[in-house]
C-alpha positions in Angstrom: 0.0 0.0 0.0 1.3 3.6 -0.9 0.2 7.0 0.3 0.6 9.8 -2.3 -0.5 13.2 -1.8 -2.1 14.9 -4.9 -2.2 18.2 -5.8 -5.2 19.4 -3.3 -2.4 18.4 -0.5 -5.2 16.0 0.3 -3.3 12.4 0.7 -4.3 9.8 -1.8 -4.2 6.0 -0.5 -3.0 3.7 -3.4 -3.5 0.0 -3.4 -1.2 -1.9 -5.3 -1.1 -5.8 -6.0 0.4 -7.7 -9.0 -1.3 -7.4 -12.0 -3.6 -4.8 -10.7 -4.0 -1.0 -9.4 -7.0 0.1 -7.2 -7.0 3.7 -6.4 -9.1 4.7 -3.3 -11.0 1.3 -4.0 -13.4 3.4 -6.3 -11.8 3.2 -9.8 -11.9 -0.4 -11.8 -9.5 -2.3 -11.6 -7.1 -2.0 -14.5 -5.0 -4.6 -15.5 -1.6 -4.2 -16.6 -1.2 -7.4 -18.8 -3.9 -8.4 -21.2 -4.8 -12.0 -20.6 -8.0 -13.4 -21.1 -9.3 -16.4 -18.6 -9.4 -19.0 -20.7 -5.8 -18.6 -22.0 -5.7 -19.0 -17.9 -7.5 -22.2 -17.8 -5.8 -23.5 -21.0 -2.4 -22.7 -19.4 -3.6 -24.3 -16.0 -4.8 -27.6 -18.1 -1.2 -27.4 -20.2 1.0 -27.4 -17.5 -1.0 -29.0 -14.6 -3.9 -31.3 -15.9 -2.1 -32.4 -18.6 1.3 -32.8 -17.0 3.6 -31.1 -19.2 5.1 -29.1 -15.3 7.2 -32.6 -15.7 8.7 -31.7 -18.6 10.5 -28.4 -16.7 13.6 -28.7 -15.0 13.5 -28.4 -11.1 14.0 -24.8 -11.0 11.3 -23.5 -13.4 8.6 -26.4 -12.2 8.9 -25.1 -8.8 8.6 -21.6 -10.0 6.1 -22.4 -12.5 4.1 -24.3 -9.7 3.9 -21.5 -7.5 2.3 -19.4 -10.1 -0.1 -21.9 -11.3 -1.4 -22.5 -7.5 -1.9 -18.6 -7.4 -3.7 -18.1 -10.1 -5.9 -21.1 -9.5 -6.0 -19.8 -6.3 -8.0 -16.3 -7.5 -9.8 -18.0 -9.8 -10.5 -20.9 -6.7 -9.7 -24.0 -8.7 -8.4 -27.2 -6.9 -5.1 -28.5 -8.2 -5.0 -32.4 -7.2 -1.9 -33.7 -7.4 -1.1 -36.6 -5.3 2.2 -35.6 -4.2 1.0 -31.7 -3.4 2.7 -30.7 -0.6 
């Protein structure tokens, strides 16, 4: 979270996650890199439901993995994988 202080000298409370920038949670939400959900889910169900996260060596899977189980996160979808940790 940043404060900024606009030109009224009133402060300004920013919000700032990735991918997104809320501004005194009244403006939409505009997102910084065009992606539409179901290149999302057809990522998801490339790398994880289809299992091609094996084919990546241990450094990118695990980094890879920890994206995919974010973004499945926000959009709230289970990934079952036996050996989930």
């Amino acid at each position: 979270m940043y404060t900024m202080a606009n030109t009224t000298g009133k402060s300004q409370t920013i919000y700032h996650t990735i991918g997104m920038v809320i501004a005194n949670k009244t403006r939409l939400i505009m997102p910084i890199n065009k992606v539409t959900k179901k290149e999302v889910l057809d990522a998801i169900d490339y790398f994880w439901a289809e299992g091609f996260i094996e084919d990546l060596r241990s450094d990118a899977r695990h980094y890879v993995t920890i994206l995919l189980k974010k973004v499945a996160n926000d959009y709230k979808i289970m990934l079952e994988n036996p050996d989930d940790e």
